[in-house]
C-alpha positions in Angstrom: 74.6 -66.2 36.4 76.6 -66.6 39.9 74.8 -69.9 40.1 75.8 -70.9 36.3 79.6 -70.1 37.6 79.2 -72.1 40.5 77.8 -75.3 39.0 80.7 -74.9 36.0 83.4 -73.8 38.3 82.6 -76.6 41.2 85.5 -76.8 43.6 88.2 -77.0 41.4 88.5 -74.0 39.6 91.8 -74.9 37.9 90.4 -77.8 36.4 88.2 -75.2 33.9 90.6 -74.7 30.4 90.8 -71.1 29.2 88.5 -71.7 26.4 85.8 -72.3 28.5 86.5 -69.4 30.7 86.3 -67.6 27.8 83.5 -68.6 26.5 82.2 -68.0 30.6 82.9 -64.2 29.4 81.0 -64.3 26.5 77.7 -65.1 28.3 78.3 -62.9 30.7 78.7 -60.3 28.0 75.3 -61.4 26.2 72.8 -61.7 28.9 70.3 -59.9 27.9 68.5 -59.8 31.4 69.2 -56.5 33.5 71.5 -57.5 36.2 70.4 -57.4 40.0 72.5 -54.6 41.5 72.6 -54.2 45.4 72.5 -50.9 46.8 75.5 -49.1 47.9 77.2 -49.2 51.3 77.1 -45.4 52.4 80.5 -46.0 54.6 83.9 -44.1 53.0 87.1 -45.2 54.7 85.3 -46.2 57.8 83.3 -43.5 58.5 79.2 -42.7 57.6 78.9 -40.7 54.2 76.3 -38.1 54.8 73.2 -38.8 52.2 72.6 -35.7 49.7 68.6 -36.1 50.9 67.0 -38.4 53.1 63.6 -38.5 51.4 62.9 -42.1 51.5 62.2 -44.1 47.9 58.9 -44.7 47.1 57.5 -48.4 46.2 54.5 -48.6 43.8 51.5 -50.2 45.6 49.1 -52.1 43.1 46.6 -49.9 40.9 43.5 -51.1 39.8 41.7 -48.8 36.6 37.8 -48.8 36.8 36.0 -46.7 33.9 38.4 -43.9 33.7 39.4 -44.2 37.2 42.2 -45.2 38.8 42.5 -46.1 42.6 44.8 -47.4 44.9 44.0 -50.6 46.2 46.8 -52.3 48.7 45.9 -55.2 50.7 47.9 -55.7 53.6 46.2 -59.0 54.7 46.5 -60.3 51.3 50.2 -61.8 50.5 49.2 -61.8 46.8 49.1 -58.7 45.1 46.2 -56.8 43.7 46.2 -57.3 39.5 46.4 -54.6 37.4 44.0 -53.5 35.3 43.5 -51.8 31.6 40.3 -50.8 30.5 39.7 -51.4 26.8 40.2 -48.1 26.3 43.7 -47.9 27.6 45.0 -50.6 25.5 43.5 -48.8 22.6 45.3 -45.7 23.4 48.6 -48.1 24.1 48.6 -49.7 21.0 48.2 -46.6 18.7 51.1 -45.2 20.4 53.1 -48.0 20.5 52.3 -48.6 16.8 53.5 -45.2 15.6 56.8 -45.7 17.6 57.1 -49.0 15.6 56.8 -47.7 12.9 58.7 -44.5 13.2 61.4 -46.4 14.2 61.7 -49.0 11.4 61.4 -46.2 8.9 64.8 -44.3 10.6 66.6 -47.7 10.7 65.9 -48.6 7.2 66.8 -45.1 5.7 70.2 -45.3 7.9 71.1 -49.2 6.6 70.4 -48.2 3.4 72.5 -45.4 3.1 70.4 -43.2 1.8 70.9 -40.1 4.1 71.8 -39.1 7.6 68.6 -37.8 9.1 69.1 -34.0 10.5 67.8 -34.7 13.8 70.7 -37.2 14.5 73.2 -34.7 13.5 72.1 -32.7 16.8 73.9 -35.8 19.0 77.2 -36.2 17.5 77.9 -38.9 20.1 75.2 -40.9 18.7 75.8 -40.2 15.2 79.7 -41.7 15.5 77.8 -44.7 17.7 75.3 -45.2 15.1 78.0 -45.2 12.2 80.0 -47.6 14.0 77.5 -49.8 15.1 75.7 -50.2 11.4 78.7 -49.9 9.4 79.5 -53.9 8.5 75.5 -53.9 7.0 75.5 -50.2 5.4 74.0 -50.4 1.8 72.4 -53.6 2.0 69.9 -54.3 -0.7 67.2 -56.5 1.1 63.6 -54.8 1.1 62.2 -57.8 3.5 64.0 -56.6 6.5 61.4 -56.5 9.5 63.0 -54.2 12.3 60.0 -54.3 14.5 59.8 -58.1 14.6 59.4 -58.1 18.2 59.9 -55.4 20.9 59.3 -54.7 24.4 58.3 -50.8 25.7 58.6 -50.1 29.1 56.2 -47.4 30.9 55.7 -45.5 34.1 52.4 -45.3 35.2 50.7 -43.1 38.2 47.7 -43.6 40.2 46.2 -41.2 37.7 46.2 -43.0 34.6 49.6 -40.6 33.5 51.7 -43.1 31.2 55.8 -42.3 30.5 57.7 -43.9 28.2 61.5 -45.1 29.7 62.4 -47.8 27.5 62.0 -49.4 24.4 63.8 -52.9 22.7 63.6 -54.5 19.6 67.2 -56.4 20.1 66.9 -58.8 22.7 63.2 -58.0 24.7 62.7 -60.1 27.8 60.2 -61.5 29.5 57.9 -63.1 28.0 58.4 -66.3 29.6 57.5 -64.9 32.7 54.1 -63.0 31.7 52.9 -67.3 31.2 54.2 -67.7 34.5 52.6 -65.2 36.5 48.7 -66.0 35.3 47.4 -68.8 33.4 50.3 -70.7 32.1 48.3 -72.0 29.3 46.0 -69.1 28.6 48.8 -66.9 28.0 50.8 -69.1 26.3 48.6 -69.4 23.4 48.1 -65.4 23.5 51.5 -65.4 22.8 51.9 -67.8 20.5 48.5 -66.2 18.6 47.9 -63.1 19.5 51.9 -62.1 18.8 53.4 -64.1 16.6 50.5 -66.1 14.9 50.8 -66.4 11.1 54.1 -64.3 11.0 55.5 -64.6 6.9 58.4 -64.0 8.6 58.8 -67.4 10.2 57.6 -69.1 7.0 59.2 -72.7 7.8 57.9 -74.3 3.7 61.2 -73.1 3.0 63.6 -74.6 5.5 64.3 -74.7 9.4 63.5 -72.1 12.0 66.3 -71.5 14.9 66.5 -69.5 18.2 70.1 -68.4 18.1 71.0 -69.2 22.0 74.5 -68.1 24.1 74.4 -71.0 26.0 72.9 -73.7 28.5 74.8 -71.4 31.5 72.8 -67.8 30.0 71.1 -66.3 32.7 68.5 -65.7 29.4 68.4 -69.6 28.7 65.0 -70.2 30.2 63.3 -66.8 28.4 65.1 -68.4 24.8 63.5 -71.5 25.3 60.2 -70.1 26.2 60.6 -68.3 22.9 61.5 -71.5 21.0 58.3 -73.2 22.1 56.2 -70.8 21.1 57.7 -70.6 18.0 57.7 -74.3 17.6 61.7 -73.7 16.6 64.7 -75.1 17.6 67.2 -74.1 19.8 70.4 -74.0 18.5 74.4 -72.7 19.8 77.3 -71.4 18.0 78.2 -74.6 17.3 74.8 -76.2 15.8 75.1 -74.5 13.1 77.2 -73.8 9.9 77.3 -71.3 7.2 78.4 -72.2 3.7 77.6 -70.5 0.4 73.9 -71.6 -0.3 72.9 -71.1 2.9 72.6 -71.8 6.4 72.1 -75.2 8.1 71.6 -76.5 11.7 72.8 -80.1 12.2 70.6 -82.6 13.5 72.1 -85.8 14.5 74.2 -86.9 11.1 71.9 -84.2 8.4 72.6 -80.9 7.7 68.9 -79.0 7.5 68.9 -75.6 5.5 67.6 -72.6 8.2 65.3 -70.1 6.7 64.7 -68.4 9.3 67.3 -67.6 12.9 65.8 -65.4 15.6 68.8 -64.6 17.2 69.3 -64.0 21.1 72.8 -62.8 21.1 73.8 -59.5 21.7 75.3 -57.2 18.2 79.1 -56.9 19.6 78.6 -60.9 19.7 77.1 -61.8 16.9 79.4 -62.3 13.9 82.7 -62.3 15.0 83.7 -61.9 11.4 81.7 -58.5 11.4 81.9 -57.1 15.1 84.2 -58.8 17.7 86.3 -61.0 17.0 86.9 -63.4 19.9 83.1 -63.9 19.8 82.9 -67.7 21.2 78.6 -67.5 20.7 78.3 -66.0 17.8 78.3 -67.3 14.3 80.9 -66.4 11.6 79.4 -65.9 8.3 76.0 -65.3 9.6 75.9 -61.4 8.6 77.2 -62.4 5.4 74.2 -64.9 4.5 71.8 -62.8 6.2 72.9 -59.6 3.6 72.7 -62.1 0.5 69.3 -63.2 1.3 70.2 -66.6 2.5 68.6 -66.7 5.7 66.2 -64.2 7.3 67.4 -63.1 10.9 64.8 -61.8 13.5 65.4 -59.3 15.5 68.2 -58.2 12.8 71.9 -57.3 13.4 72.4 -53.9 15.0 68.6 -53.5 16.5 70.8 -52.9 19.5 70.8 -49.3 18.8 67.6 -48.9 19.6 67.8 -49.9 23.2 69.9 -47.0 23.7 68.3 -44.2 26.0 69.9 -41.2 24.0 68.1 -42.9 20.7 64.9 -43.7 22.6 64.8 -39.9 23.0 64.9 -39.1 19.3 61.8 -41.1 18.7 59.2 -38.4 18.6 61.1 -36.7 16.1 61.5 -39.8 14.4 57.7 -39.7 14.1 56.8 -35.9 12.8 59.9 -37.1 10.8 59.0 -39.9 8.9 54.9 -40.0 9.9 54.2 -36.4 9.6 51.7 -36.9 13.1 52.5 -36.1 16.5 53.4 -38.6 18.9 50.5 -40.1 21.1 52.8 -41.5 24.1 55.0 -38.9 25.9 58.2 -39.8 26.7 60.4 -39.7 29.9 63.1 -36.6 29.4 66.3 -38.1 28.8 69.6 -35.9 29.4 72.7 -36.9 28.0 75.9 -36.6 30.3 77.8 -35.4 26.7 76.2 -32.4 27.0 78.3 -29.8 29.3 75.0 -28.1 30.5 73.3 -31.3 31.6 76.7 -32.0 34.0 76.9 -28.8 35.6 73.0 -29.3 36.3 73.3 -32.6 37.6 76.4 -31.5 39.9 74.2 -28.3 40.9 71.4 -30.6 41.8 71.9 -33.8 41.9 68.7 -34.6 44.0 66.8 -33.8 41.2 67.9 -36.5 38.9 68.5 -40.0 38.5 71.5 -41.6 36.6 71.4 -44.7 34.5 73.5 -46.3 31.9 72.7 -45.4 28.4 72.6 -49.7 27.7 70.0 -51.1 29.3 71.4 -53.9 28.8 75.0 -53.5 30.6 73.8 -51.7 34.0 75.6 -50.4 36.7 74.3 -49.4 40.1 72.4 -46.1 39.3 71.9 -43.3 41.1 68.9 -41.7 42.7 69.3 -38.2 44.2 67.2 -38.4 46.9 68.7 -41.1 48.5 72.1 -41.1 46.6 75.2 -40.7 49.3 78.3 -38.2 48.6 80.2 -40.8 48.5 78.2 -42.8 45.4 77.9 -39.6 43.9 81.1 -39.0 43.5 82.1 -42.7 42.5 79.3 -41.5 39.6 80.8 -38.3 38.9 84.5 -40.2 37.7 82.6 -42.9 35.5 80.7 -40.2 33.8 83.9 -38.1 33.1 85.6 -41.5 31.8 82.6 -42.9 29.3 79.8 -39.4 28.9 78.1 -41.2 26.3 77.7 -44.1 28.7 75.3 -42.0 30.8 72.1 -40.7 30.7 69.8 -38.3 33.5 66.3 -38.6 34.0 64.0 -36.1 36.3 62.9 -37.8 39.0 59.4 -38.1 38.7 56.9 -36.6 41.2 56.9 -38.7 44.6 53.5 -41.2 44.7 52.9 -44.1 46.2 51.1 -46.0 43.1 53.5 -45.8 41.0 54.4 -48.3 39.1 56.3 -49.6 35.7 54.9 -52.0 33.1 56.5 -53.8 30.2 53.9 -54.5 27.3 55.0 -56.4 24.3 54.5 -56.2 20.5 56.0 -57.1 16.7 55.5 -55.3 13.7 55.3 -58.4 10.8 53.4 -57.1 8.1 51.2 -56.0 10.4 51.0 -54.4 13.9 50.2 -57.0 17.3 50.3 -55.5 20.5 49.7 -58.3 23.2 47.3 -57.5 25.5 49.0 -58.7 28.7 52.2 -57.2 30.5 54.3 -57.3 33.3 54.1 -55.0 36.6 56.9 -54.2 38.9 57.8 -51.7 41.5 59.3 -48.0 40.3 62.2 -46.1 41.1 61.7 -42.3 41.7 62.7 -42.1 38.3 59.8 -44.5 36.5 62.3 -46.9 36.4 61.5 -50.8 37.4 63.3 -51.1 40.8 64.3 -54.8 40.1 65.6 -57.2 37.5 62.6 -58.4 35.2 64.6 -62.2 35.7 64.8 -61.9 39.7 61.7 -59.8 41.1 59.9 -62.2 42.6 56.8 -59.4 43.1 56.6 -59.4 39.3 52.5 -59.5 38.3 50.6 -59.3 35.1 48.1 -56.9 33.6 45.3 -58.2 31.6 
């Protein structure tokens, strides 16, 4: 994004009118790529902050599986990394799980849209319940039956040299990625995995019936390259704000002089930016009307408005209950603990210990610097301590996980179309103490696939 500024801004930085510095804001607001956040300086007012513990952070080596095995296998002379294996029995497990959050999760969002009832487990977080309400309120009691919640989704994992899996994360808004799973193996191999494997003969994307977008920010989107991945293996186009129009028999993208109708958008703009007829209003890459159409059954949207709740880490934790909820079975995949800073207990813990926990945002997708205990300074800790007091429901504590060498967090991805597709092919990364990947998925250059 700095680059995307630079190349706009050049060296005249009055020459740029306040429409595009807006519309500068906007993508900043919708990159849907965790941002690369540099550690903290641990100097106060010119003098050295003590550090609350000086265990050093852990990076995840490479872990092979063999059988039912798993072993560390780092090669120092090697300036490639070892791949990462699943036995076939692994995915299996993975997809079952992964499957039954899916599906679990579709099943909450489609009671909540609907309006039929609050569940009970979502009064227990009032926080989220107002959030929730707010978020869904401009597509409450919409009639559509067709609505596919788990189009596509990313779930993120924390994985041990002994085979333990975690849940941290899961997306079904705007999941990234993908472009760089074909880049880190066989570009073309993987590439028609993708296009097969996860998205082959989706109803959903039924083009007899009209056009088939990818709803982009913008050129200077930090999430541009990912999008157009997306687009090509979609065979759809990509298409701005601008591209298209919305009237009252439908949607249509113009090409050259035409107007074609869209059937189908898969938008890649964030929900506050969406509609700025339903959420925010000085929305410069979103497109008025679109909720509208979408709620009348003029165009089918995928992933649909307000999937964005999903992605947050106080909803993530609700997700096994979701499934003895709504699937009467117990979950298959644990799940990472997730605190939330609303809760008076869970502050005077984390001020009582704070090298026991790590602190992230609740939105994944708008990070700030977090903090790890064991390496976390007074100084950060305090900075942490007056964000938390201003915006509680902005934070969430993890446990910091047991200290191991190997490991290691992986992103798989899936889509729930009619039926369930889980690709067999992720992404590997380095872990924070708390499971968490210790890099930006768009700027970790030691990003490597498991097959």
């Amino acid at each position: 994004m700095a680059y995307a500024l630079q190349i706009v801004f050049g060296t005249d930085r009055q020459a740029l009118s306040l429409w595009n510095r807006k519309q500068l804001k906007m993508l900043l607001d919708s990159d849907n790529s965790m941002m690369v956040i540099p550690s903290a300086t641990a100097v106060s007012d010119g003098v050295a902050v003590q550090s609350i513990a000086r265990t050093p952070v852990s990076r995840a080596s490479a872990v092979e599986e063999t059988g039912s095995t798993w072993n560390s296998t780092p090669d120092l002379a090697s300036t490639e990394p070892e791949p990462f294996r699943f036995s076939t029995g692994g995915w299996n497990s993975l997809e079952r799980g992964i499957k039954q959050r899916f599906e679990a999760v579709s099943a909450c969002l489609y009671e909540l849209v609907t309006g039929k009832s609050v569940p009970g487990f979502l009064r227990d977080s009032p926080e989220l319940a107002v959030a929730l309400q707010k978020t869904l309120a401009p597509i409450a009691g919409i009639s559509r039956t067709d609505i596919l919640w788990g189009w596509f989704g990313t779930t993120d994992f924390s994985i041990d040299s002994n085979g333990e899996t975690l849940v941290l994360d899961h997306d079904f808004s705007l999941p990234t990625g993908l472009d760089r799973l074909a880049g880190a193996g066989d570009t073309c191999e993987l590439s028609d995995l993708i296009s097969t494997q996860l998205f082959g003969r989706d109803s959903s994307l039924d083009r007899r019936r009209g056009e088939t977008v990818v709803l982009d920010p913008g050129f200077y989107s930090a999430s541009f390259q990912g999008n157009e991945f997306l687009a090509r293996c979609l065979n759809a186009h990509m298409a701005r704000q601008s591209d298209l129009t919305v009237r009252p028999d439908g949607v249509f993208l113009r090409v050259g002089g035409a107007l074609r109708q869209v059937r189908t958008i898969v938008r890649r703009v964030d929900d506050d930016l969406l509609d700025p007829n339903c959420f925010r209003p000085d929305s410069l890459v979103g497109l008025p009307g679109l909720v509208r159409a979408w709620k009348s059954g003029l165009v089918n949207v995928v992933s649909p408005p307000c999937t964005g709740v999903v992605r947050l880490r106080s909803f993530g934790r609700l997700i096994p209950r979701m499934i003895r909820e709504y699937l009467h079975q117990d979950p298959i995949l644990k799940s990472a603990d997730v605190l939330e800073c609303t809760d008076t207990e869970t502050l005077k813990m984390i001020v009582a210990r704070p090298e026991k926990f790590a602190v992230r945002t609740n939105d994944p997708l708008h990070p700030a610097r977090p903090f790890f205990g064991r390496t976390g300074t007074i100084a950060e800790f305090s900075d942490l301590l007056t964000r938390i007091r201003r915006n509680p429901f902005g934070w969430v504590a993890r446990p910091l996980l047991p200290e191991s060498s190997s490991r290691v967090h992986l992103r798989t991805f899936a889509s729930l179309s009619g039926s369930f597709r889980l690709l067999r092919a992720g992404l590997v990364r380095d872990a924070q103490p708390d499971g968490g990947a210790s890099l930006a998925i768009a700027s970790d250059t030691a990003v490597r696939i498991c097959r």
